[in-house]
Wavefront OBJ file of the C-alpha trace (Angstrom):
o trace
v 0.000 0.000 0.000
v 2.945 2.366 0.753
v 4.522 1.909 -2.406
v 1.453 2.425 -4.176
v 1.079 5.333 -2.480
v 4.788 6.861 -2.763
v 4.245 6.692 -6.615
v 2.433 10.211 -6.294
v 4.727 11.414 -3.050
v 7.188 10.576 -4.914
v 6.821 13.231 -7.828
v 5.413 15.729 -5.027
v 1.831 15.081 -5.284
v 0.244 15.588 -1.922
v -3.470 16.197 -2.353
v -4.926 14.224 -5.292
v -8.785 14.165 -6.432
v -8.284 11.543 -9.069
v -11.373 12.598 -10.974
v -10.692 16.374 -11.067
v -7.010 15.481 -12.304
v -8.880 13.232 -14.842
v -11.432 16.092 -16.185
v -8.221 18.452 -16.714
v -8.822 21.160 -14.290
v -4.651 20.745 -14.186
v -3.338 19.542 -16.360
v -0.102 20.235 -15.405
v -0.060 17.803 -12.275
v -1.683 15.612 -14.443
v 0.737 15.631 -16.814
v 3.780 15.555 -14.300
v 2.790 12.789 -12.691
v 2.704 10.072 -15.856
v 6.021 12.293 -17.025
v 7.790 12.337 -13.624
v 6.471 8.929 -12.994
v 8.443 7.352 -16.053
v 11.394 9.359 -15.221
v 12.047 8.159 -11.495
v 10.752 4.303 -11.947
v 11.234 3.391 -15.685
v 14.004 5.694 -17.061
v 16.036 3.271 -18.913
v 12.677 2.290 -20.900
v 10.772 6.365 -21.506
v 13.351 8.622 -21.936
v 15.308 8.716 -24.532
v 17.410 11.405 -26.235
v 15.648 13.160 -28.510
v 16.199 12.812 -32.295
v 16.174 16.350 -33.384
v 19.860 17.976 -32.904
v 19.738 20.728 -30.827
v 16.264 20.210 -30.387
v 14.734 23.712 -29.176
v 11.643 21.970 -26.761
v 14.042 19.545 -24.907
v 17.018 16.756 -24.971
v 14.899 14.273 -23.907
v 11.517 12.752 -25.410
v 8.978 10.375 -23.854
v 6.016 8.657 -25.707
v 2.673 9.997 -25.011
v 1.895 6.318 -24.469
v 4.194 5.684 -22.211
v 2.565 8.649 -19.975
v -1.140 6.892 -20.857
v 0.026 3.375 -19.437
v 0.745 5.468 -15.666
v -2.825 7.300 -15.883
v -4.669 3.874 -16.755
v -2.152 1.562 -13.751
v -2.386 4.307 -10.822
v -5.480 6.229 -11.810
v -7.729 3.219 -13.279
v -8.240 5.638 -16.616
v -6.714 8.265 -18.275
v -8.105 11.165 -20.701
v -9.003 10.614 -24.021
v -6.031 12.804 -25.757
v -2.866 13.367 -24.473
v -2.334 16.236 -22.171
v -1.310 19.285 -23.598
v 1.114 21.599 -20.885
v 3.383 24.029 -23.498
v 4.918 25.030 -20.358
v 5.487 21.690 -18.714
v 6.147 19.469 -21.657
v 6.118 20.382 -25.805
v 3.755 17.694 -27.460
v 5.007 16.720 -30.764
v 1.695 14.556 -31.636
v 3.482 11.464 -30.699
v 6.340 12.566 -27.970
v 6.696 14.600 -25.123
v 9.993 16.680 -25.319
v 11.507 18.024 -22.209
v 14.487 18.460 -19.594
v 15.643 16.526 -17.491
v 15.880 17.484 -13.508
v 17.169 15.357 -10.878
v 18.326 16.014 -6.964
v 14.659 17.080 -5.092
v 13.737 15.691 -2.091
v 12.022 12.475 -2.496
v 8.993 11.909 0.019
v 7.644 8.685 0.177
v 3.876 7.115 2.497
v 4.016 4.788 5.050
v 0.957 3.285 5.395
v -0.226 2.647 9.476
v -3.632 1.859 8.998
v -5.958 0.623 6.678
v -9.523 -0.522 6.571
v -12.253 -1.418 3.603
v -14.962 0.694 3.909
v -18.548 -0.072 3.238
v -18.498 0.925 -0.801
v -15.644 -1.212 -0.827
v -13.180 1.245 -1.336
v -10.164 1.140 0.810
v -9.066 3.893 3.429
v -5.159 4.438 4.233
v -3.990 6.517 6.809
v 0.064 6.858 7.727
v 2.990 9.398 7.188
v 4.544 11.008 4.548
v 8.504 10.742 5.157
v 11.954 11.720 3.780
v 13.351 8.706 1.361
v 17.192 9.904 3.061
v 16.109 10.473 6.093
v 13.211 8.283 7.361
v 12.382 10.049 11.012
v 11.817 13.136 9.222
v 8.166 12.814 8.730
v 6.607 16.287 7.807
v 3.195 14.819 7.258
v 0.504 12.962 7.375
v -2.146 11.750 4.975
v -5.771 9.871 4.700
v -6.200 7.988 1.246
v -8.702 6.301 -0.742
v -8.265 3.650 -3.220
v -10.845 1.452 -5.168
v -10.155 -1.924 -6.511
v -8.438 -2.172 -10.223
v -6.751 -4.588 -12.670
v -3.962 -3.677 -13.940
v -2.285 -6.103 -16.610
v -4.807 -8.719 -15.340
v -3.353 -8.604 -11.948
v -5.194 -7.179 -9.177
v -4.282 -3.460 -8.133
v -6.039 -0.463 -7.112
v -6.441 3.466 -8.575
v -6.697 6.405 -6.438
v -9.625 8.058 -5.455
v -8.063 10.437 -3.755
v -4.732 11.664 -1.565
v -4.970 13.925 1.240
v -2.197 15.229 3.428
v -1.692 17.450 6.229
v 1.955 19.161 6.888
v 3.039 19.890 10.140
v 4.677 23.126 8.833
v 3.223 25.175 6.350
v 5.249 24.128 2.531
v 7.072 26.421 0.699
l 1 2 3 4 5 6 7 8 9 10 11 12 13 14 15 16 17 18 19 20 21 22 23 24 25 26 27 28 29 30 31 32 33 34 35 36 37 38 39 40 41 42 43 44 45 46 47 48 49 50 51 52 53 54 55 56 57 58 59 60 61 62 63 64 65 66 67 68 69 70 71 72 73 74 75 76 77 78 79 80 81 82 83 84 85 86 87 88 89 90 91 92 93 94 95 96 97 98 99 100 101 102 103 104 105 106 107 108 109 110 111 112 113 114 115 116 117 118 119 120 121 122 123 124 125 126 127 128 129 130 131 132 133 134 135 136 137 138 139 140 141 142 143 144 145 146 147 148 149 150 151 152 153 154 155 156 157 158 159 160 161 162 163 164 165 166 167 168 169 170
């Protein structure tokens, strides 16, 4: 459940309504997350150089199907186009092209609790914490998950992600 979980805390997502991050109203986070997703957990396989020397939107490209496949596995669907972000990502019609960034602090859940409710959903409660330094815990966060397939394997999709910080974030 925590690593489930630490795939959004991961890429700084704190406070996630799946659906409103599925109807676009930002499509920036959405797009970050499938982007920033592919970049931490499956570099070797999404990013590649891109083709174009001296390419003027980015050194590095990622299929726009590549981002899809992290919508549909963590968020049970994912919107009908690619997301379009000019000043996130420029979207070739195929490829995402972009820089690189590496060296934030990486924040990952620990799950404590967790219960099935009623619907069937399941609740998560537990801390957000420092990857480097695990007693720093700056957080803490109530989640909701629904049962999903993913690859014919049993998984779940967020309903939503909600987190409370000790100390206001800057």
């Amino acid at each position: 459940m925590g690593v489930f979980l630490s795939n959004f805390t991961e890429v700084g997502l704190y406070d996630v309504d799946a659906a409103a991050l599925l109807a676009g109203r930002d499509p920036q986070a959405l797009l970050h997350f499938g982007m920033r997703h592919n970049y931490i957990n499956a570099f070797k396989r999404t990013v590649k150089s891109c083709p174009v020397p001296d390419c003027p939107h980015g050194s590095l490209v990622m299929d726009a199907a590549d981002v899809g496949r992290v919508y549909l596995r963590y968020l049970g669907s994912g919107p009908a186009q690619p997301v379009r972000c000019p000043g996130y990502a420029y979207f070739d019609g195929r490829r995402y092209h972009f820089e690189g960034a590496d060296g934030e602090a990486v924040y990952y859940a620990r799950v404590r609790s967790a219960r099935r409710l009623p619907g069937g959903e399941v609740e998560m409660r537990g801390d957000i914490y420092n990857a480097d330094e695990p007693s720093d815990v700056p957080a803490t966060f109530v989640a909701l998950a629904r049962d999903h397939t993913w690859n014919k394997k049993p998984a779940w999709a967020l309903i939503s992600l909600r987190s409370s910080f000790k100390e206001p974030r800057r």
